[in-house]
TORMAR-284838 format. One record per residue: residue in three letters; x, y, z of N, C-alpha, C in turn. Coordinates in Angstrom, 3 decimals, padded with zeros to 6 digits. Layout:
@type=Ala | n.c1=X | n.c2=Y | n.c3=Z | ca.c1=X | ca.c2=Y | ca.c3=Z | c.c1=X | c.c2=Y | c.c3=Z
...
//
This chain:
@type=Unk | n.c1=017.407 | n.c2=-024.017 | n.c3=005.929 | ca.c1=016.885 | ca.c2=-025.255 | ca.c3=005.422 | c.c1=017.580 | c.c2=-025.556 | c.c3=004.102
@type=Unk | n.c1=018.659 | n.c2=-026.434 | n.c3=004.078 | ca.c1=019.286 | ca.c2=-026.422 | ca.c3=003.068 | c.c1=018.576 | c.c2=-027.762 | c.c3=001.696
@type=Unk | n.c1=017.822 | n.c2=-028.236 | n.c3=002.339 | ca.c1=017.226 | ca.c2=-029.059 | ca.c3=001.189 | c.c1=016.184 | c.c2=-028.791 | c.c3=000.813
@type=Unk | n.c1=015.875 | n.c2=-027.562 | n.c3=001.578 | ca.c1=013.567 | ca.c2=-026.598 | ca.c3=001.166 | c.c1=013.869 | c.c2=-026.291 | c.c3=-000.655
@type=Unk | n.c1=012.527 | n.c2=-026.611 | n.c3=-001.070 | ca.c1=012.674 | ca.c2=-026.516 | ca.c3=-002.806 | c.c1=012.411 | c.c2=-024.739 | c.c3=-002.269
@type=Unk | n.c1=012.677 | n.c2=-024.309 | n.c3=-003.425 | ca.c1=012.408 | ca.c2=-022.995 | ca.c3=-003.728 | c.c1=012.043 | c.c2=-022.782 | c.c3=-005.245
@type=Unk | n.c1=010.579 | n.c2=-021.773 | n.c3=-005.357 | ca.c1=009.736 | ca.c2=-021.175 | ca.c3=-006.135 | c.c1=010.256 | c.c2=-020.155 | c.c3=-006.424
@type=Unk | n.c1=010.649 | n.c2=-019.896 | n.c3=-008.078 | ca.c1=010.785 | ca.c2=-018.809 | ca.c3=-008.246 | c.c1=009.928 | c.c2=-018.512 | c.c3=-009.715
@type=Unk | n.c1=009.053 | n.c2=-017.255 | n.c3=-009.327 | ca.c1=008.251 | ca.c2=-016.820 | ca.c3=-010.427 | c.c1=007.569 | c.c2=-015.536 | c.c3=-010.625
@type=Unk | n.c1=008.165 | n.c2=-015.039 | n.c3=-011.862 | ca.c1=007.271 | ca.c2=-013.674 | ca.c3=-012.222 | c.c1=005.914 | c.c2=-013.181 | c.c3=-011.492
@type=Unk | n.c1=005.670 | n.c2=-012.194 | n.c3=-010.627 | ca.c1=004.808 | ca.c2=-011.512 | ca.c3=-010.043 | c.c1=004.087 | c.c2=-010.615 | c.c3=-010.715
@type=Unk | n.c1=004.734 | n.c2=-010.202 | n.c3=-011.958 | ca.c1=004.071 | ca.c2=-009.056 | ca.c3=-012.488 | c.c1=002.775 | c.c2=-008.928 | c.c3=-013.334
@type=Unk | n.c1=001.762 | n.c2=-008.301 | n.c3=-012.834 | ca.c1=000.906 | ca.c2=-008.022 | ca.c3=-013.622 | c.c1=000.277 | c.c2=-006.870 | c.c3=-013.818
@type=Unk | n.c1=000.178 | n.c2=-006.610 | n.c3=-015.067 | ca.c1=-000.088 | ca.c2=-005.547 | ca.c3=-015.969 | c.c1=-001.186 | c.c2=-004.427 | c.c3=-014.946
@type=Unk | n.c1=-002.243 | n.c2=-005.096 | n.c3=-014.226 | ca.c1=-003.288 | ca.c2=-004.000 | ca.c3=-013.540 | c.c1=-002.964 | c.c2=-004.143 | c.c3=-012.037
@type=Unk | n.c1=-001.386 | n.c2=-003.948 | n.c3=-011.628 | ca.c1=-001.396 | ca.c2=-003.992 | ca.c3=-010.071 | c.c1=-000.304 | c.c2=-003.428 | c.c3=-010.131
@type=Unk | n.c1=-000.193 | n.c2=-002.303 | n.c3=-009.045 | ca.c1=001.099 | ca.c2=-001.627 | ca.c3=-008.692 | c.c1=001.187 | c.c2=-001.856 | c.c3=-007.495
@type=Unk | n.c1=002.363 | n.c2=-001.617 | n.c3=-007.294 | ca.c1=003.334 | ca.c2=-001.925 | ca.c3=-006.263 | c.c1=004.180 | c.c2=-000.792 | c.c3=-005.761
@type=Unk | n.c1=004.080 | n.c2=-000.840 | n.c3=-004.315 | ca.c1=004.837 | ca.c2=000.842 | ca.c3=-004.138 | c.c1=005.438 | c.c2=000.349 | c.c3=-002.140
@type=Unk | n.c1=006.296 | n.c2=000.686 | n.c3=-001.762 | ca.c1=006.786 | ca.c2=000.849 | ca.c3=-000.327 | c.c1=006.892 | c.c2=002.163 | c.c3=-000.347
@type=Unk | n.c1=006.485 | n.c2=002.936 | n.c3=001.534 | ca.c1=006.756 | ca.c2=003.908 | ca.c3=001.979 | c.c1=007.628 | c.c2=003.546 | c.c3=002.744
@type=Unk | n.c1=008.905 | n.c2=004.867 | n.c3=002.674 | ca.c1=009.717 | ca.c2=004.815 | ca.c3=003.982 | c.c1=009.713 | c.c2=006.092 | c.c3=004.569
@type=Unk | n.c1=008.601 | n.c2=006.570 | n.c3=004.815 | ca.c1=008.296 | ca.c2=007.476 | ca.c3=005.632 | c.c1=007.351 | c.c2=007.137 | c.c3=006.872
@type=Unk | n.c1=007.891 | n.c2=008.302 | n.c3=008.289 | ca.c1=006.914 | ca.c2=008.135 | ca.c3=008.946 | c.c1=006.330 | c.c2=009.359 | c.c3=009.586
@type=Unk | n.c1=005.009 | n.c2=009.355 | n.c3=010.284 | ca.c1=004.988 | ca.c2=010.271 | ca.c3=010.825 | c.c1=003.700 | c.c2=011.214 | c.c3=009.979
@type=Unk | n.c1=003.481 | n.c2=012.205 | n.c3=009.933 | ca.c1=002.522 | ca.c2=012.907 | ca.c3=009.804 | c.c1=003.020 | c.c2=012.895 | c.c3=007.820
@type=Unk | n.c1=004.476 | n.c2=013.004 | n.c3=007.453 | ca.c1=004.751 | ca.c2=012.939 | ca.c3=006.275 | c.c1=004.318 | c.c2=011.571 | c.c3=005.550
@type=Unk | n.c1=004.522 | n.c2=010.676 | n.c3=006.208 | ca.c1=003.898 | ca.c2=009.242 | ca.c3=005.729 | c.c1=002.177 | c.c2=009.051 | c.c3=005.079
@type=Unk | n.c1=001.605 | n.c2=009.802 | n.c3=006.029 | ca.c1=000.002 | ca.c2=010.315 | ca.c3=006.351 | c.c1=-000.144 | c.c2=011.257 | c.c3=004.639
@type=Unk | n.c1=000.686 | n.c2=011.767 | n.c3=004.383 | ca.c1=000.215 | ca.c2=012.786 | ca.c3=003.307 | c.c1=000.543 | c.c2=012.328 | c.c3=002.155
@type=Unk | n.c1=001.916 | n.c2=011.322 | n.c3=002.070 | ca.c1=002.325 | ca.c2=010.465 | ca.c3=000.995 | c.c1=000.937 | c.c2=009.668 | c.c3=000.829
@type=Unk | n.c1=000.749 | n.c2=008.823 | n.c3=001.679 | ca.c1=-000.324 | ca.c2=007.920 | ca.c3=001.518 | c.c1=-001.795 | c.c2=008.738 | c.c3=000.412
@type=Unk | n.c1=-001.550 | n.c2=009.859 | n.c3=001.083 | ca.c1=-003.539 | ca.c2=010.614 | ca.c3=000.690 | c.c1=-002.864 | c.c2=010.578 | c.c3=-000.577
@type=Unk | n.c1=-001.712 | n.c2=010.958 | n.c3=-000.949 | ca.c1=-001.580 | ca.c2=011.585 | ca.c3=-002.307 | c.c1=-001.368 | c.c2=010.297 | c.c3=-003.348
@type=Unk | n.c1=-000.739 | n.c2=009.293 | n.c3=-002.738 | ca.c1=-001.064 | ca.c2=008.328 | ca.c3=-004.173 | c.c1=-002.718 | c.c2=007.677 | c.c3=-004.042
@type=Unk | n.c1=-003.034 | n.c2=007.432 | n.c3=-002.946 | ca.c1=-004.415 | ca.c2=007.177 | ca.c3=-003.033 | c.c1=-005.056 | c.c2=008.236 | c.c3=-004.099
@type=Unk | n.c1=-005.250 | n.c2=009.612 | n.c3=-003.651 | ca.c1=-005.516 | ca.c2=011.189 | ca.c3=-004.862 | c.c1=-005.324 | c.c2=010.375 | c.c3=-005.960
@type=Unk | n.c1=-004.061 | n.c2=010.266 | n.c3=-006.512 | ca.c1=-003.544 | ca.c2=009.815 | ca.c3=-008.133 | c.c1=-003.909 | c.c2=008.530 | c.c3=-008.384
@type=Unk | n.c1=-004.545 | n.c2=007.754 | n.c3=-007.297 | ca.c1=-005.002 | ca.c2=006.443 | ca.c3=-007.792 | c.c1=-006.374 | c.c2=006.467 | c.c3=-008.247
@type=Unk | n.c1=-006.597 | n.c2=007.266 | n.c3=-007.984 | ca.c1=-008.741 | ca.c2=007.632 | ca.c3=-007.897 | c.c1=-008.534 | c.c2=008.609 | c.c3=-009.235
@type=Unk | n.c1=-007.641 | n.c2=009.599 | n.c3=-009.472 | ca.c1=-007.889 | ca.c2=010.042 | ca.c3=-010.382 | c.c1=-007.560 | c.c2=009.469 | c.c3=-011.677
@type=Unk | n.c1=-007.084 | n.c2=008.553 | n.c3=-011.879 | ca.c1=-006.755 | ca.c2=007.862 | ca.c3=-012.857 | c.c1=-007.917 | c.c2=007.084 | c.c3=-013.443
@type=Unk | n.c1=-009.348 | n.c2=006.964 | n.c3=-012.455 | ca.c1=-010.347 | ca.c2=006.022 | ca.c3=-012.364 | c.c1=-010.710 | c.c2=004.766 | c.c3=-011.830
@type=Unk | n.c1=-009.780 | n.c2=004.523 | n.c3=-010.772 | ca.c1=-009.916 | ca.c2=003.314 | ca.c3=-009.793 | c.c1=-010.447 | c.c2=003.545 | c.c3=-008.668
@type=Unk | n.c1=-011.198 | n.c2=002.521 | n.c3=-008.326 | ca.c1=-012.292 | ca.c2=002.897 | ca.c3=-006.954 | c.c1=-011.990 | c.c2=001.941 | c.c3=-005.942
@type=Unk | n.c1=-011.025 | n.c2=000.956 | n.c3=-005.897 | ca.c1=-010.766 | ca.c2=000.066 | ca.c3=-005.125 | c.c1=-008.939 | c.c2=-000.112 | c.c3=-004.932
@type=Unk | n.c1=-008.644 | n.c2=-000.140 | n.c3=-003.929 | ca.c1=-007.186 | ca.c2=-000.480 | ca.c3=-003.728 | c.c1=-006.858 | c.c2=-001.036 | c.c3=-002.439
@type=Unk | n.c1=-005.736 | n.c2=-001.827 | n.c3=-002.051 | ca.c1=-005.405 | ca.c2=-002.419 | ca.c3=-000.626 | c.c1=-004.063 | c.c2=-001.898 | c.c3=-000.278
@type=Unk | n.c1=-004.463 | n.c2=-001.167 | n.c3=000.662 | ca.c1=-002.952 | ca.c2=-000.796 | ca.c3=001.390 | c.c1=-002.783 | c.c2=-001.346 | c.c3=002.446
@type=Unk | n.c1=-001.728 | n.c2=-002.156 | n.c3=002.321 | ca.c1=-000.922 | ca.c2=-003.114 | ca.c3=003.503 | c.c1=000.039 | c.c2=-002.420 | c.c3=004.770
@type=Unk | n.c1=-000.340 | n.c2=-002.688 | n.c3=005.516 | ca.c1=000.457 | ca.c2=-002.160 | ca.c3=006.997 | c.c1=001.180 | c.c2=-003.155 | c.c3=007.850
@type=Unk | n.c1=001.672 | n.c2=-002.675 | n.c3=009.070 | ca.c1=001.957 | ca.c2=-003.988 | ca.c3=009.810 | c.c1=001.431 | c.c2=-004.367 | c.c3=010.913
@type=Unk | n.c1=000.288 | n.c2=-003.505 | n.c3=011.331 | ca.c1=-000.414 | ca.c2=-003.910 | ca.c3=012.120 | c.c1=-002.100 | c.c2=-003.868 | c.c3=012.033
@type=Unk | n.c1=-002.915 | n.c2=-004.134 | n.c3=012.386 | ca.c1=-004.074 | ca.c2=-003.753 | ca.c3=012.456 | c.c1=-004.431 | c.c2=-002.562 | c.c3=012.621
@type=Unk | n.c1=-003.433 | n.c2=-002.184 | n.c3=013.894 | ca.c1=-003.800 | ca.c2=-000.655 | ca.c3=014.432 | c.c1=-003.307 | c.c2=000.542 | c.c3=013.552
@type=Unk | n.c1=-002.067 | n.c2=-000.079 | n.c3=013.027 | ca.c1=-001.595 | ca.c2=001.132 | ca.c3=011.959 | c.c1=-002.847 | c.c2=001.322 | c.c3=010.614
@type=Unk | n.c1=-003.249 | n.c2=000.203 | n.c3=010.705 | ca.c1=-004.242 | ca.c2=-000.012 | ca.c3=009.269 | c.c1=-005.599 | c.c2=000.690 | c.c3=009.550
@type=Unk | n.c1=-006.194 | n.c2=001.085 | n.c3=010.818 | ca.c1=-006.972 | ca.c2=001.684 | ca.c3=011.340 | c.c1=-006.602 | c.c2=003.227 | c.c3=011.378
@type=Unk | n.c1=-005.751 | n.c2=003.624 | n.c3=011.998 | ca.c1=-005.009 | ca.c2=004.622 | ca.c3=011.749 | c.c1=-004.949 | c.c2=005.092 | c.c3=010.259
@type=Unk | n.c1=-004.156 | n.c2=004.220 | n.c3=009.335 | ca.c1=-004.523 | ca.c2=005.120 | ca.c3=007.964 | c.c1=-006.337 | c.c2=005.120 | c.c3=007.486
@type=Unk | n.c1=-006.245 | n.c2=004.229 | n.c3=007.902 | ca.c1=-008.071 | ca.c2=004.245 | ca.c3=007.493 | c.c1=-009.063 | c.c2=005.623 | c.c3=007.871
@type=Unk | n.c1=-008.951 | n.c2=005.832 | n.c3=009.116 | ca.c1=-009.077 | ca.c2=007.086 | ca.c3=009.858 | c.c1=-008.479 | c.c2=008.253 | c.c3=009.407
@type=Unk | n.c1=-007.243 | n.c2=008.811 | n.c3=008.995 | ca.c1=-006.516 | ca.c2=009.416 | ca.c3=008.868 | c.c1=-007.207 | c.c2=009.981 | c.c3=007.296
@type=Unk | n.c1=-007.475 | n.c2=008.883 | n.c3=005.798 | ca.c1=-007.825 | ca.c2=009.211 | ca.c3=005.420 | c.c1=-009.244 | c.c2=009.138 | c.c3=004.660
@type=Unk | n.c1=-010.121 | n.c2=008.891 | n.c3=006.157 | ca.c1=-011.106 | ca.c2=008.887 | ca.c3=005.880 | c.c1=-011.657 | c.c2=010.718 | c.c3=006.324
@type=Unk | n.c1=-011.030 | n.c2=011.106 | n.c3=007.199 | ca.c1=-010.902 | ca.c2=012.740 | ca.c3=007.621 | c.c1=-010.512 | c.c2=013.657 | c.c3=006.203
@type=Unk | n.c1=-009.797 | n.c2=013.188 | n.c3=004.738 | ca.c1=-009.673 | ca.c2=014.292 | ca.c3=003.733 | c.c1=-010.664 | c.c2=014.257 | c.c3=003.099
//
C-alpha cells in the first residue's frame, strides 16, 4: 500500500517488560516457569503471556499451573 499513512511511536513504558521465547518443547515450558518465578519474586501478581494459539495458551496455563 504505497499511499497507507504510517504511525510511528515510542512503546516504552517504564512498568512493562517485554521478552520473546525461541524455544520449544519441554525447554520452552521451564523458560516460561522461570521468568514467571522472577516475575513474582520481584512482587508482581499479575502478568499476560501471549501465545499463538488458544491451545498453546491453555497448554502453558496447565503446564504452569502443575509447579
Amino acid at each position: 500500500m504505497p499511499d497507507a499513512n504510517r504511525f510511528v511511536k515510542s512503546v516504552y513504558r517504564k512498568n512493562l517488560q517485554l521478552g520473546v521465547i525461541q524455544e520449544t518443547g519441554y525447554g520452552r515450558m521451564n523458560t516460561i516457569a522461570e521468568l514467571v518465578g522472577d516475575f513474582q519474586s520481584e512482587g508482581n501478581s499479575t502478568g499476560i503471556i501471549y501465545s499463538t494459539t488458544r491451545k498453546e495458551a491453555e497448554k502453558i496455563c496447565g503446564s504452569l499451573k502443575k509447579r
